[in-house]
C-alpha positions in Angstrom: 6.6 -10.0 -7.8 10.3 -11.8 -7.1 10.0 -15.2 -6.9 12.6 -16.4 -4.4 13.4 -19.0 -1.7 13.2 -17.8 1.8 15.8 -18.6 3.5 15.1 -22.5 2.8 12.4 -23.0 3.8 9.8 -24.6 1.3 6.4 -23.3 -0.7 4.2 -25.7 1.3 0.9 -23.9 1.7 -1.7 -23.7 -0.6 -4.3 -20.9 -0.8 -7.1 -22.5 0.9 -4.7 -23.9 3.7 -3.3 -20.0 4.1 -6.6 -18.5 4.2 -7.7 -21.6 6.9 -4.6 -21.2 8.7 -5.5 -17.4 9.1 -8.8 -18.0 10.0 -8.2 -20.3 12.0 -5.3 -18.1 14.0 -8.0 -15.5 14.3 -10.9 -17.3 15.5 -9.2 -18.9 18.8 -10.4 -16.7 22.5 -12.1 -13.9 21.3 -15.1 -15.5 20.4 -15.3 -17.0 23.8 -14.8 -13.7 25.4 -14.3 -10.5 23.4 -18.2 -10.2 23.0 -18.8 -10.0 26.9 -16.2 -7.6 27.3 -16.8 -5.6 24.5 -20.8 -5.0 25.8 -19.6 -4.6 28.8 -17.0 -1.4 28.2 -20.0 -0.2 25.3 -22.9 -1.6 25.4 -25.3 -2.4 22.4 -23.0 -0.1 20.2 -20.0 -3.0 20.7 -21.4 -3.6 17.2 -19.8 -0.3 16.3 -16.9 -1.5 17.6 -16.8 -4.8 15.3 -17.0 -2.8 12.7 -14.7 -0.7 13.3 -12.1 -2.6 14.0 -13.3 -4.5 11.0 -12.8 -1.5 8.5 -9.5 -0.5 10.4 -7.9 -4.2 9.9 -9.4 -4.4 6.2 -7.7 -1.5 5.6 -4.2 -2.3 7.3 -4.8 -5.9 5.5 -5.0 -4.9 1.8 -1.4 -2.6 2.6 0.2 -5.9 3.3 -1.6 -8.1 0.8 0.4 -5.8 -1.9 3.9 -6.0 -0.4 3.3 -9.5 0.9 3.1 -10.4 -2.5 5.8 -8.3 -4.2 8.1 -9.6 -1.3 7.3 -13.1 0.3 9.5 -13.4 2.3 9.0 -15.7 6.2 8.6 -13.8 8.9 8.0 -10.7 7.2 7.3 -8.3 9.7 11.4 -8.7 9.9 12.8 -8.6 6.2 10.1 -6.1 4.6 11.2 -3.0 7.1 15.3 -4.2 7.1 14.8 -4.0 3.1 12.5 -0.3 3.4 14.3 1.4 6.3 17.8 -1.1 7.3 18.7 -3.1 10.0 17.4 -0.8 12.9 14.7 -0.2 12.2 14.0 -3.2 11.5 15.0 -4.9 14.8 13.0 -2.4 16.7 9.5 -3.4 14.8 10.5 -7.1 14.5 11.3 -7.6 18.2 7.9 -5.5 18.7 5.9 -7.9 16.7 7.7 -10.8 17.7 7.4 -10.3 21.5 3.7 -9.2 21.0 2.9 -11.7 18.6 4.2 -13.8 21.3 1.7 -13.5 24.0 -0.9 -15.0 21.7 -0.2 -18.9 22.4 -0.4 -17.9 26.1 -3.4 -15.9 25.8 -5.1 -19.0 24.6 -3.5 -21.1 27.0 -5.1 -19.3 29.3 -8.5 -19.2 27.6 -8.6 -22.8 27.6 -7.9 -23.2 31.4 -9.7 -20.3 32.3 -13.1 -21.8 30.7 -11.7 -25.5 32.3 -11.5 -24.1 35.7 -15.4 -24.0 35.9 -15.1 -27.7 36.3 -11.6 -27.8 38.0 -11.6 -25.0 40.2 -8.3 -25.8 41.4 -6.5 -24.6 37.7 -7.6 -21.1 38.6 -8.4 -18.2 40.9 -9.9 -14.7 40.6 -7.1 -11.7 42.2 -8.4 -8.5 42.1 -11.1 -9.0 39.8 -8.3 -10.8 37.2 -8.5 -15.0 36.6 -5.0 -16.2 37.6 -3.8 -19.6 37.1 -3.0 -21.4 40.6 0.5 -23.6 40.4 -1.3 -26.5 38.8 -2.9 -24.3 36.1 0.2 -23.2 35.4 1.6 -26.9 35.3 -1.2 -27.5 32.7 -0.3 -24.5 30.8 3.1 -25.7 30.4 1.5 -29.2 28.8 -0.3 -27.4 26.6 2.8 -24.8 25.0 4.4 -27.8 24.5 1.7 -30.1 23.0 1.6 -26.8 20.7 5.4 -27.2 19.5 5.4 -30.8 19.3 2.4 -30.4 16.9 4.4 -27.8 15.1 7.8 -30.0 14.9 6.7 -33.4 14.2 4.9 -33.2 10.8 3.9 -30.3 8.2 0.8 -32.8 6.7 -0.1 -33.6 10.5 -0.1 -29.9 11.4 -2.5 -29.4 8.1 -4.7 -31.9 8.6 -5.3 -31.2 12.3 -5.5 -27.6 11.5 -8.3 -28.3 9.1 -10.4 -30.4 11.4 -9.9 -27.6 14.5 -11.3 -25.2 11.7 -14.3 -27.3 10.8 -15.1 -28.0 14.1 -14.7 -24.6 15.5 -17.0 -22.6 12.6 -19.1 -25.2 12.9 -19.5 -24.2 16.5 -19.5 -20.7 15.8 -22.4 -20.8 13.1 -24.6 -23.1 15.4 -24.1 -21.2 18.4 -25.4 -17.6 17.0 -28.4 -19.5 15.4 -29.5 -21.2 18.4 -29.0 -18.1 20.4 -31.2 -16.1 18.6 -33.9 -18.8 18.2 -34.3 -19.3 21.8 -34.2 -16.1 23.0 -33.8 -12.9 21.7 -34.6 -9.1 23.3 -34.6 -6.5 21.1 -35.1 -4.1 23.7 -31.1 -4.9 25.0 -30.6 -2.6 21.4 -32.3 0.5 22.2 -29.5 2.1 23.8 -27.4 2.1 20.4 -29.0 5.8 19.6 -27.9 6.9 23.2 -24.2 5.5 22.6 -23.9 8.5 20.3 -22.2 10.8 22.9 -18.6 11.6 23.8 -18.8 8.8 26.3 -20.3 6.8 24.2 -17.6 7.1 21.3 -15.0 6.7 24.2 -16.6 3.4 25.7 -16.8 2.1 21.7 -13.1 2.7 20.6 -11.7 1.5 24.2 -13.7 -1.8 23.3 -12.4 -2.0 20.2 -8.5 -1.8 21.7 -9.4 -3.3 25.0 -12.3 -5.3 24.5 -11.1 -7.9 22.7 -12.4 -6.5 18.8 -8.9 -5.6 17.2 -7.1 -8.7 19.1 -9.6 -10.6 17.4 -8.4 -9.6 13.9 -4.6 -10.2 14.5 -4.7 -13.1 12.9 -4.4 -11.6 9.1 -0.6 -11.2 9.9 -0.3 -15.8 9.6 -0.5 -14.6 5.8 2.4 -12.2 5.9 4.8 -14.4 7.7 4.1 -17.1 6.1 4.5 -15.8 2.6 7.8 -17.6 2.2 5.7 -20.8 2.1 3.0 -19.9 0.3 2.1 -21.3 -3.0 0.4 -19.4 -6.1 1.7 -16.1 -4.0 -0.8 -13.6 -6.2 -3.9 -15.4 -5.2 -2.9 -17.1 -1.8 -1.5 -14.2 0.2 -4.1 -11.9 -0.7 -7.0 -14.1 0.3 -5.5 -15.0 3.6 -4.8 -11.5 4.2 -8.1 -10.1 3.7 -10.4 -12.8 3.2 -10.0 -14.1 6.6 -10.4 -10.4 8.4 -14.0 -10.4 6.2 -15.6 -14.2 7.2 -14.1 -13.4 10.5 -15.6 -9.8 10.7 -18.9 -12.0 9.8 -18.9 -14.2 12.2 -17.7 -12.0 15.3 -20.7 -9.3 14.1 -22.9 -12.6 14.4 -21.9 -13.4 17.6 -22.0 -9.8 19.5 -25.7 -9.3 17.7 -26.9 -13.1 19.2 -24.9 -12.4 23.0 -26.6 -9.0 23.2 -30.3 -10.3 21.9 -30.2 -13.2 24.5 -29.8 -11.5 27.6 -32.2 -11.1 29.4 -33.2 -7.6 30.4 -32.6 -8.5 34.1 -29.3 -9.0 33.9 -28.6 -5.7 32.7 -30.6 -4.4 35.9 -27.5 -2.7 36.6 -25.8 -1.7 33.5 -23.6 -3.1 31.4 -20.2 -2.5 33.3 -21.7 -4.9 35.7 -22.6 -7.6 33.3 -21.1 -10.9 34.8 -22.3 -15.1 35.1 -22.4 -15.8 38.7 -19.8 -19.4 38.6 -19.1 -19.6 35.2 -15.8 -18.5 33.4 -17.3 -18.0 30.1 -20.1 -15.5 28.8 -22.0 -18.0 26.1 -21.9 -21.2 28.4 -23.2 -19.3 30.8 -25.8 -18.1 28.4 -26.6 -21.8 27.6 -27.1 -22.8 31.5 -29.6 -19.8 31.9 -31.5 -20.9 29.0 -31.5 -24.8 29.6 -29.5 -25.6 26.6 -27.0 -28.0 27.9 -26.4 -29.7 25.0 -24.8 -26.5 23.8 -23.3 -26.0 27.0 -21.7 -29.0 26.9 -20.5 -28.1 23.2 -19.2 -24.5 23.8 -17.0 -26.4 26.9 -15.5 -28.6 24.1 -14.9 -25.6 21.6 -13.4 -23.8 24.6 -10.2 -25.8 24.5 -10.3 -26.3 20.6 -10.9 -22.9 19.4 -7.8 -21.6 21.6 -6.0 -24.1 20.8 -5.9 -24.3 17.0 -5.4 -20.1 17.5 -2.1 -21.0 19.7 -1.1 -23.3 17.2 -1.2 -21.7 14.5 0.6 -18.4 16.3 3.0 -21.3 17.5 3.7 -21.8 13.8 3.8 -18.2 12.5 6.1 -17.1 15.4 8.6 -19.0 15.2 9.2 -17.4 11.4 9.8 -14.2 13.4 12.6 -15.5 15.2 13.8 -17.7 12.7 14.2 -14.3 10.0 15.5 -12.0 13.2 18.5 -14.6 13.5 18.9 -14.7 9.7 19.5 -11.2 10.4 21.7 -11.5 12.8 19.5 -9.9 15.7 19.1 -12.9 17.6 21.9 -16.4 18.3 22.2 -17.9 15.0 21.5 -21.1 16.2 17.7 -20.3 16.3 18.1 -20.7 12.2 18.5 -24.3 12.9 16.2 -26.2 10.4 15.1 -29.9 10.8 15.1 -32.5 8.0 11.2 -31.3 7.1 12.9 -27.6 7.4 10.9 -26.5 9.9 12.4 -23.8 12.1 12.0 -26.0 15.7 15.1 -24.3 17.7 13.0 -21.2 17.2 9.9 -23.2 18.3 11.4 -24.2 21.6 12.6 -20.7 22.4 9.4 -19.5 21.7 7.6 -22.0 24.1 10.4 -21.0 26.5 9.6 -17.3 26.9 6.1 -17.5 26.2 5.7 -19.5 29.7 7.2 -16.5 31.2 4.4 -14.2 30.1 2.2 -15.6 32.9 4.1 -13.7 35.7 3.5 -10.1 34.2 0.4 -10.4 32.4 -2.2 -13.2 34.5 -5.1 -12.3 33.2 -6.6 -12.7 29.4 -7.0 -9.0 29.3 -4.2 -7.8 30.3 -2.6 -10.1 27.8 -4.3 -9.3 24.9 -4.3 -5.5 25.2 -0.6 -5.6 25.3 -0.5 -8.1 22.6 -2.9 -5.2 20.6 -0.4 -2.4 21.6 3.1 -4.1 20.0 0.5 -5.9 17.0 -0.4 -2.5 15.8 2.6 -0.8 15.9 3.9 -3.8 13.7 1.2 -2.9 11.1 2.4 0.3 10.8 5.0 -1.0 8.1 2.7 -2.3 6.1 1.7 1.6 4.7 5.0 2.7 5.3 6.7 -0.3 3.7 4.0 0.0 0.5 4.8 3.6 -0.3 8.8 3.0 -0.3 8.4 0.1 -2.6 5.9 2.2 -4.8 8.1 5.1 -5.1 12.2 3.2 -5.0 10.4 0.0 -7.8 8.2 1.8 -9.9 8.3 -0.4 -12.7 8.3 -3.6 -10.8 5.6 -5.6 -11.6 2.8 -6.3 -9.5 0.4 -8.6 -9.4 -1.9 -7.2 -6.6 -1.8 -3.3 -6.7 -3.9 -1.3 -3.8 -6.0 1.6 -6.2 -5.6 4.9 -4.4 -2.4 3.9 -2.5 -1.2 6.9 -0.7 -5.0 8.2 0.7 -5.5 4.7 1.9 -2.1 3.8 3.0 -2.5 7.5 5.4 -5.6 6.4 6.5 -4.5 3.3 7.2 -1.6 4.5 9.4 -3.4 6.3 11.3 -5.8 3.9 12.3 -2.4 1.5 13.7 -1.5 4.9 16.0 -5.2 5.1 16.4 -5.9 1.6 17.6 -2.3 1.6 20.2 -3.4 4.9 21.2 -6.7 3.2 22.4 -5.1 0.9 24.1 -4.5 2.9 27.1 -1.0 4.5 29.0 -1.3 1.4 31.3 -0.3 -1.0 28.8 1.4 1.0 27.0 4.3 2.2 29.6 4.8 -2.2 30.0 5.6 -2.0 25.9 7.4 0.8 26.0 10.0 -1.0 28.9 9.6 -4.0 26.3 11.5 -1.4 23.9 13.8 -0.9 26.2 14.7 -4.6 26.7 14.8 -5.0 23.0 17.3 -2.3 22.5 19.7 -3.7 24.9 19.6 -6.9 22.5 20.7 -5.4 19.9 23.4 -3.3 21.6 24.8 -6.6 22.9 24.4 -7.7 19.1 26.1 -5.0 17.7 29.1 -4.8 20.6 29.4 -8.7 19.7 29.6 -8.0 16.0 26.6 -10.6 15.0 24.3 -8.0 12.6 24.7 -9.7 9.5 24.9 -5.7 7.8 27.5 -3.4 8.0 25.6 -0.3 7.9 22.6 0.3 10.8 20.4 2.1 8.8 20.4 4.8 11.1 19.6 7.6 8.6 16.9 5.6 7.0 15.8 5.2 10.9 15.3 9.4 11.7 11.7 8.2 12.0 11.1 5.2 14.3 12.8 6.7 17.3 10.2 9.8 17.5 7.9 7.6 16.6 7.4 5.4 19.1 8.3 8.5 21.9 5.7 10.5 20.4 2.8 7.5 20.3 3.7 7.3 24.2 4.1 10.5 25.2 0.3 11.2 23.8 -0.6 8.1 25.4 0.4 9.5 29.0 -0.9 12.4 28.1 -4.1 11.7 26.6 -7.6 10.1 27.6 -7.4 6.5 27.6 -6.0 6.0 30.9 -3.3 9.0 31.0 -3.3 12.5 32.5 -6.4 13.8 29.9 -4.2 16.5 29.1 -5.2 16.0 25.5 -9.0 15.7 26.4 -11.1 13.0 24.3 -11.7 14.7 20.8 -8.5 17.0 20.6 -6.6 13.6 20.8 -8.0 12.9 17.1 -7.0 15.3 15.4 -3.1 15.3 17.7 -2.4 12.0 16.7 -4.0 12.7 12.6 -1.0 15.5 12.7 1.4 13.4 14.3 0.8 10.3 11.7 0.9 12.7 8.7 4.3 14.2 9.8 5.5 10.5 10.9 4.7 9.0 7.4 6.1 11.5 6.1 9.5 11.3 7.5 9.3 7.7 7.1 9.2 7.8 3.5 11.3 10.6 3.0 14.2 8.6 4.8 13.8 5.4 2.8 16.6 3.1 1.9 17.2 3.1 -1.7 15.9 -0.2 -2.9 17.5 -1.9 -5.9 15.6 -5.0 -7.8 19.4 -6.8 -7.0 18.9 -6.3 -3.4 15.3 -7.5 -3.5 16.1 -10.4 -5.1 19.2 -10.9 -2.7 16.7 -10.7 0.1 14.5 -13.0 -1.2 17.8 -15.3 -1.7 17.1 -17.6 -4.6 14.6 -19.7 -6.1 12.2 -21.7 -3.6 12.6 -25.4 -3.4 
């Protein structure tokens, strides 16, 4: 591990406030929603798809914890793959993770509103089965994104200590609502179609829940850990345990939840499946729960944590975010006034820009669906550099020491690529043809940035980047042509093993046409030592 500064900004966060930070980035919306959505796409097996997306993100997790800690750099889904692969490669998977990363304040914004509009009907409307914000939603929306950055600008202590009483509140909330679910009411007939789940339709409903359901955007929230690393204190113990430990209490808690919505239904609402699982008038699956079983108290409570849980999520994604932007202009990818630092050196140009463009993500993506499979889609292909990125440091810094090694790195690194293609894959060609004209849009920036002569390296990279082009083609191209929402050319099944072949060859290539890393040029990455 290199100790280093990051660009100036200061080691500020602790262990415990990185692993609360993360959990608290993770648990915002999909505990609200993702376990109606999930049950309704599978069923009683949308417990498989916890855990699957739990194992998968575990997996993806302990890749990063490792070069997280050997490199802590802020906003690391930028600097680790311009150090592993050059500069573009880099931009393409920083502007990926930046732009997807990006939808997540929104997506709470919209959480919030969407469970407010129960009692304001005039915030929202339903379009084509999909809640839309009306023109004043929208005005509220804006209030919030910037209630979001003023929290983020105005004080580092403030934004600890508020963050720390949203994460109190919220698990609090969490822990009381799966308890008093079960206790008042709890069918354990609503699990007997688990065994039946077992089929080829079944596995299909299970993994599109776990893309499109809300399971893996739950888990996005490990990443906090990685781009904040250039802040972190005792780096060996901190990144690690808000890497992983947070996708494990969260796992927890969102198996919890799915286990106590599923139990309290009442077999009458499933009358007529679960597709066509709804509450008649009310935005949000567990306070509608509450009403049906008379527990308004709880109702009352879940409409509080509606608009905290999202929020402290958006805030936090507010936070980690801006350290995107802030390394991509350090890299000269984006204006190099978004490095502007205030006198707490706190990146707040890239804040505002942020808050800027994130409104904007209304327009094509209304609904919280829509927004958080395409947030899933550019999240995962983001991870994919945590595998890639461990097996180039392994094999360019051997002897470099490290003070948290993954045991069995290049089986588990595979595996865990392969879930990333896996989990965009799931995500379906609908969403993914929008991400792929997001590529597009990216690579125009950095055309402009090249033509303009603001990439802070003279060489591309483009022989270390033989890889990311067919890549991302191939990932699409199976997408149109496979069985989550393309032609079903490549029928369910086959698609496994297409895209096992694919990942091998792709990992491959990607560490056969590594940059040669020096410990000079890690250390020059890293800049120098952290105030």
């Amino acid at each position: 591990m290199i100790q280093a500064n990051n660009m100036e900004l200061n080691r500020r966060f602790s262990p415990l406030t990185l692993l609360i930070v993360s959990i608290n980035g993770m648990v915002g919306s999909a505990w609200l929603f993702a376990p109606l959505y999930a049950a309704q796409i599978a069923g009683p097996a949308a417990i498989i798809a916890w855990l699957i997306g739990g194992a998968a993100t575990v997996l993806i997790a302990l890749t990063f914890a490792e070069v997280s800690v050997l490199m802590p750099v802020a906003g690391g889904s930028a600097r680790i793959p311009q150090l592993s692969h050059g500069t573009f490669t880099s931009f393409l998977l920083s502007w990926i993770a930046w732009l997807s990363a990006l939808t997540m304040a929104p997506i709470e914004v919209q959480a919030v509103l969407q469970y407010a509009s129960t009692y304001f009907t005039s915030l929202g409307q339903t379009v084509n089965g999909t809640h839309v914000l009306t023109h004043l939603g929208l005005l509220w929306a804006t209030i919030l994104m910037l209630f979001f950055c003023v929290i983020n600008i105005a004080s580092f202590k403030g934004l600890v200590r508020f963050n720390l009483i949203l994460f109190l509140f919220k698990v609090a909330v969490i822990i009381l609502t799966i308890v008093i679910l079960m206790n008042a009411s709890f069918h354990p007939s609503n699990f007997l179609g688990l065994k039946s789940s077992m089929t080829v339709t079944g596995w299909q409903a299970i993994l599109t829940a776990v893309a499109t359901g809300g399971v893996a955007f739950a888990f996005t929230g490990f990443k906090h850990g990685v781009e904040l690393a250039g802040e972190a204190k005792h780096l060996a113990l901190g990144v690690p345990l808000a890497i992983v430990g947070s996708v494990l209490c969260c796992l927890a808690l969102y198996i919890g939840l799915q286990i106590a919505f599923i139990g309290a239904l009442h077999p009458s609402a499933l009358s007529h499946g679960w597709q066509s699982l709804s509450f008649t008038g009310d935005a949000g699956p567990f306070a509608g729960l509450a009403a049906g079983l008379g527990l308004f108290w709880l109702l009352k409570l879940l409409y509080i944590d509606a608009a905290v849980s999202p929020s402290g999520a958006g805030l936090i994604y507010m936070t980690s975010t801006s350290r995107i932007l802030y390394a991509m202009s350090q890299l000269g990818y984006m204006p190099a006034f978004l490095t502007y630092l205030n006198k707490q050196k706190l990146p707040i140009a890239a804040i505002f820009i942020n808050f800027v463009i994130g409104m904007f993500l209304f327009l094509p993506l209304p609904g919280w669906q829509e927004m958080v499979s395409f947030l899933v889609s550019g999240m995962v292909i983001s991870y994919a550099m945590g595998p890639i990125a461990l097996i180039c440091l392994r094999l360019e810094l051997p002897h470099e020491k490290r003070f948290f090694r993954l045991p069995a790195a290049n089986i588990l690194c595979l595996i865990a690529f392969y879930f990333c293609n896996l989990m965009c894959y799931w995500t379906g060609w609908q969403t993914l043809y929008k991400l792929a004209i997001a590529i597009l849009i990216g690579l125009a920036f950095f055309v402009f940035a090249c033509l303009r002569k603001k990439i802070t390296n003279t060489s591309l990279g483009l022989k270390s980047a033989v890889w990311i082009v067919p890549y991302l083609m191939g990932l699409i191209l199976i997408s149109y042509l496979g069985a989550f929402g393309g032609k079903h050319i490549i029928p369910f099944g086959w698609d496994f093993l297409v895209i096992a072949i694919f990942s091998v060859a792709i990992l491959y290539l990607a560490v056969k046409s590594r940059a040669v890393i020096l410990v000079t040029q890690l250390t020059a990455a890293l800049v120098a030592e952290p105030a």
